[in-house]
N, C-alpha and C positions, 0 to 999 in steps of 0.2 A: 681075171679079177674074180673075186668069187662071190657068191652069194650072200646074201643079208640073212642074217638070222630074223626069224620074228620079233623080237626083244630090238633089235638096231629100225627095223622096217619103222615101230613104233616111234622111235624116239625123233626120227629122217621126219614123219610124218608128222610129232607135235615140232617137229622145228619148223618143218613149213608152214603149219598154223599159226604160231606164233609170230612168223616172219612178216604174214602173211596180216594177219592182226598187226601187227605192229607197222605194216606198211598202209595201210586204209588210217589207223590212227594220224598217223606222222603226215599222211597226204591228204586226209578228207576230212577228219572229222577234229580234229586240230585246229587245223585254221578258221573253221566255221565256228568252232566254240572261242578262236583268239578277235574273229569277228565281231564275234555276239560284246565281249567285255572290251572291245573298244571303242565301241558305238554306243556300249551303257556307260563308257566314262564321258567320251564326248554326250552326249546327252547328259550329264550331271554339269560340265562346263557351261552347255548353253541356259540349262533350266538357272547355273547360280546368273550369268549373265543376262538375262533375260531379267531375273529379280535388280539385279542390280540397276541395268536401264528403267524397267520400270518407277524405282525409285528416285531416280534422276529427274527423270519426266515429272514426276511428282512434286519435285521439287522446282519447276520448273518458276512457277508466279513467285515461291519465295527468293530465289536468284534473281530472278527480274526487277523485285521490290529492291531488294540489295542493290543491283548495278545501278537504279534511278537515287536511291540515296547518295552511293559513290560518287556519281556523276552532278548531281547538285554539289554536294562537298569538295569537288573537283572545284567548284570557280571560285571557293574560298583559297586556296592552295595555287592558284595558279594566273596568268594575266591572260585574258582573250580581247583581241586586237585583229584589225583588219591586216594588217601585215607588223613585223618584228620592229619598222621605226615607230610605229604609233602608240605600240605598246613599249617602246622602250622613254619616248616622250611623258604617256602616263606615267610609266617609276618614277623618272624624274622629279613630272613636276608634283606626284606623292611626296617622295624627300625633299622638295623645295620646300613646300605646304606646311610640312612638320618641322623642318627646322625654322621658317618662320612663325608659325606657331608658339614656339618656347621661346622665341625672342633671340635665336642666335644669329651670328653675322657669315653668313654665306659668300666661299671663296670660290668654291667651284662645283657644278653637277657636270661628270663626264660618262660616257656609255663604255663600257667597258667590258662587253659581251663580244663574242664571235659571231659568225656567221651561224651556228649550229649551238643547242644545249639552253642555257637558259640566260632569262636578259638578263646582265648586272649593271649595275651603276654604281660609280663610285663619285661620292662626295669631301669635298674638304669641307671643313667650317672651323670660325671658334664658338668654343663654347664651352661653361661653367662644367662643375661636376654635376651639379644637377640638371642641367640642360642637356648633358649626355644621356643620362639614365633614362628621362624623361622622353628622350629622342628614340632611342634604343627599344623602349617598351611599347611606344607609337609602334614603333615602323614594324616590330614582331607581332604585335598582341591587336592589330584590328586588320579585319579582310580586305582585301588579298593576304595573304601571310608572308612579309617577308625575310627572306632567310639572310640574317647578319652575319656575312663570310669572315668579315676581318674588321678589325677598330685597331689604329693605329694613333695609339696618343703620344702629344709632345706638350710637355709641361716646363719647358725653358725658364718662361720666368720665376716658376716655383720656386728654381735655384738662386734666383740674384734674389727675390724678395724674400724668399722665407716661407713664403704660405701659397696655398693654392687659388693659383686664379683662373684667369681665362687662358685653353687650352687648344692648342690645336688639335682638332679632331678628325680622320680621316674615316670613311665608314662605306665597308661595300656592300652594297646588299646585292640578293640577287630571288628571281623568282621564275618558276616554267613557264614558257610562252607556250601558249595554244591559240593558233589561228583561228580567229570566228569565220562560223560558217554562216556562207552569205543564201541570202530566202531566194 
């Protein structure tokens, strides 16, 4: 093999330099600086989180005012009863109440809820056009609120008479049961 000229000697030697640099880069001083701006990202993560919880926390008495308003407004929207017959007894005798109230002739109040979901009841009655509407705006439009699922009219004699009279009226209501909690 023969000898290096001076001119290659140099060139052998900035190759090792650079290799040599390029190797302390690649293994030392690389990862310490891929270090440094992952710890400043994560550190920007936690600083926005941190503002964010903060905020929350701050927020905390106004959430709390909210959930006690909800929660008042909950027992207009809903029926609380020592268990599911008592409150389904109160619907009842609510729709008994109101169709005697408007003067209609009550055929039947039946329960007509399952075991689970909300109490319904279903009533027959007859009763005028107006003692429908009048029935209808009762049983939606004062608390507890209830939700009129189905009205199922029969207007029979309409056809032999001619004109609107008394009709049969079938009507489900229904509303959420929430169990009262006992002191």
């Amino acid at each position: 093999m023969r000898t290096l000229s001076a001119r290659e000697r140099k060139l052998v030697l900035v190759f090792i330099v650079l290799a040599t640099a390029g190797f302390v880069w690649l293994a030392i001083v690389s990862p310490i600086v891929a270090g440094f701006s992952e710890r400043a990202s994560q550190r920007e993560i936690l600083i926005r989180q941190y503002q964010a919880n903060q905020r929350i926390i701050g927020s905390i008495p106004r959430l709390r005012r909210q959930a006690e308003l909800s929660r008042e407004a909950l027992r207009d929207f809903s029926i609380a009863a020592r268990n599911r017959d008592a409150a389904v007894v109160a619907i009842q005798d609510r729709v008994q109440s109101a169709i005697d109230q408007i003067g209609g002739e009550m055929r039947s109040v039946d329960d007509a809820s399952d075991d689970t979901g909300p109490i319904r009841v279903r009533a027959s009655t007859r009763l005028t056009l107006a003692q429908m509407t009048t029935l209808l705006m009762r049983l939606q439009n004062s608390p507890p609120f209830l939700i009129v699922e189905s009205v199922q009219v029969s207007a029979d004699q309409a056809a032999i008479s001619g004109r609107l009279d008394v009709m049969e009226v079938n009507v489900e209501v229904s509303i959420p049961f929430i169990a009262a909690q006992s002191r």
